[in-house]
N, C-alpha and C positions, 0 to 999 in steps of 0.2 A: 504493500500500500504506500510506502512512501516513497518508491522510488516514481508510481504515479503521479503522486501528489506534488513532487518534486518536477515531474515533466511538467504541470498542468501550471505552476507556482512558472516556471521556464518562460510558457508561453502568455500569461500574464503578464510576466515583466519585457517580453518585447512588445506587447501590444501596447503598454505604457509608455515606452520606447524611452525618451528624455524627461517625462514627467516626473516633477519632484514631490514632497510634499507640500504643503500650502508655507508653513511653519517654519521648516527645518531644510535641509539641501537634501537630506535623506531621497532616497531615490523611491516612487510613490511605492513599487511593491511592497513596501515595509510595513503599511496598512493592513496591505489582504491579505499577509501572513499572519499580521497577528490577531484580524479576526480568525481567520482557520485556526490558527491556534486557540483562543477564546473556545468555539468549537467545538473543537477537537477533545476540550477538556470534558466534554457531556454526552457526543457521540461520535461514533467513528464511523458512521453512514456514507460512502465517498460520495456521494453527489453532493449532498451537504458542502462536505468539505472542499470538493470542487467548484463549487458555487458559490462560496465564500473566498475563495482566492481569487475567482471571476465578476467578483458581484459589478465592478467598477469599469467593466472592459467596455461593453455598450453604453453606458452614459460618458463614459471620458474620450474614446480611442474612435479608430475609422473603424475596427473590426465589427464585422458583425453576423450575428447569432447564427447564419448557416457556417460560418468560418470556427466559431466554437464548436459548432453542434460536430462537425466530421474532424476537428480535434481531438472531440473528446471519444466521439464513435470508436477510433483504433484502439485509445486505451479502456474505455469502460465497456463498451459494448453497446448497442442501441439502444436496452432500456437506461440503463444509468444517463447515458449520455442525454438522454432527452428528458429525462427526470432535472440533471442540472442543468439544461440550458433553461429550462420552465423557470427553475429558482433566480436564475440569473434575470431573465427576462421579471418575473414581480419584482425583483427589487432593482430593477431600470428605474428610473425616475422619468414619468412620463408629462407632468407637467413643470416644462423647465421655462427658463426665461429667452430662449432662442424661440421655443417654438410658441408662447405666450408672452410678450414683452408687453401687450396692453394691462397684465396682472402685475399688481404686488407681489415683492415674497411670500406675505399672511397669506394672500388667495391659492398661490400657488400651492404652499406646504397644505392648508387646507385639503385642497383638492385631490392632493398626493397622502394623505393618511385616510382618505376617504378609500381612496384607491385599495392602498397597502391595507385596509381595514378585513378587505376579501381574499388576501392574499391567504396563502396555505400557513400552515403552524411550521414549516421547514424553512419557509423563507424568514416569516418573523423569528424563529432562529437564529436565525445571520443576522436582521436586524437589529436584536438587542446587542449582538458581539460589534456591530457597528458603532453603534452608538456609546458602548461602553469604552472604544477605543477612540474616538472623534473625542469623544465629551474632555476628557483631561488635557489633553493636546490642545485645543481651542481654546478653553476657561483658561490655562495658564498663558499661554502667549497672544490671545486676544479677548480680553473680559469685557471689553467693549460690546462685539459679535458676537461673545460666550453667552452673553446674559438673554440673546434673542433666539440663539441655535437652541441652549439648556431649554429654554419654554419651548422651543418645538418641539426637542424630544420629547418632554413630559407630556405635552399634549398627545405626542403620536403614541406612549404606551398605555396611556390610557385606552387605546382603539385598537390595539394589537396586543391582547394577552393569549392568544392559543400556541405559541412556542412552547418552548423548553422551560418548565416552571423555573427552576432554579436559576438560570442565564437571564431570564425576566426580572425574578427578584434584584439580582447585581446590577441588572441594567438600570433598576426601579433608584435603587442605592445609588449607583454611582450618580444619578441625575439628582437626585438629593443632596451627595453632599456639595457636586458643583455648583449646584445653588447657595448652598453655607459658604462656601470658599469664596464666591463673588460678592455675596454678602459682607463678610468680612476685610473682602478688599477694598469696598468703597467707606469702609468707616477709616 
């Protein structure tokens, strides 16, 4: 399994190609590793886990989802493969501001946990590993943005509790305390 996981982390990071993080110079795969990993720590379902190294590829990159889907065909095989590009594809972000620029952010995020609201309990998986890794990175080097991303999260898991209970609760946590910490930062 991890020598797949390891192709599939491969072709992640050329579809990212020179993207950094937002933050840091860190090179972006550094992300959807360490959701996978987040993960990894609750199941070891490869689509999952492959969908969580991919979650980023269709909203950031030119690649798209038939270009995963016969990637991942050779190493998963056609059910996996199409189990994870599905996951990939719910957590696309489909109301962005290229394709809606007459919307605010609010309407947008809105419309996108409405969305993610129907999404499977596999994807809200990844989800919460998302946001558990966004959230600290953000609030510490932008608390400005931190203080309006942190209320989306908590808006969006109020609407997406059929994950992985336990990944939910940390997610539930970690958005709590980012709020105590920006809290404390403006006193």
């Amino acid at each position: 399994m991890e020598a797949v996981l390891e192709q599939i982390k491969n072709f992640a990071d050329r579809a990212h190609g020179d993207q950094t993080r937002k933050y840091t110079p860190d090179r972006y795969i550094v992300h959807p590793i360490r959701v996978m990993e987040i993960c990894q720590a609750y199941t070891n379902d490869l689509p999952i886990l492959a969908a969580a190294l991919l979650h980023d590829v269709l909203e950031d990159t030119p690649v798209r989802k038939e270009e995963i889907f016969n990637f991942l065909l050779g190493l998963l095989g056609n059910e996996q493969a199409e189990r994870a590009v599905k996951l990939v594809v719910e957590l696309t972000d489909v109301y962005v501001k290229d394709k809606y620029p007459q919307w605010n952010r609010r309407k947008r995020k809105t419309k996108e946990a409405a969305r993610i609201k129907v999404t499977s309990p596999d994807s809200q998986t990844i989800k919460y590993a998302d946001i558990i890794d966004n959230c600290k990175e953000i609030v510490e080097r932008d608390p400005d943005f931190g203080s309006v991303f942190i209320r989306e999260c908590r808006n969006l898991l109020k609407v997406i509790p059929d994950g992985n209970w336990q990944l939910y609760q940390i997610a539930r946590s970690t958005v709590d305390d980012c709020i105590k910490k920006l809290e404390e930062m403006k006193k």
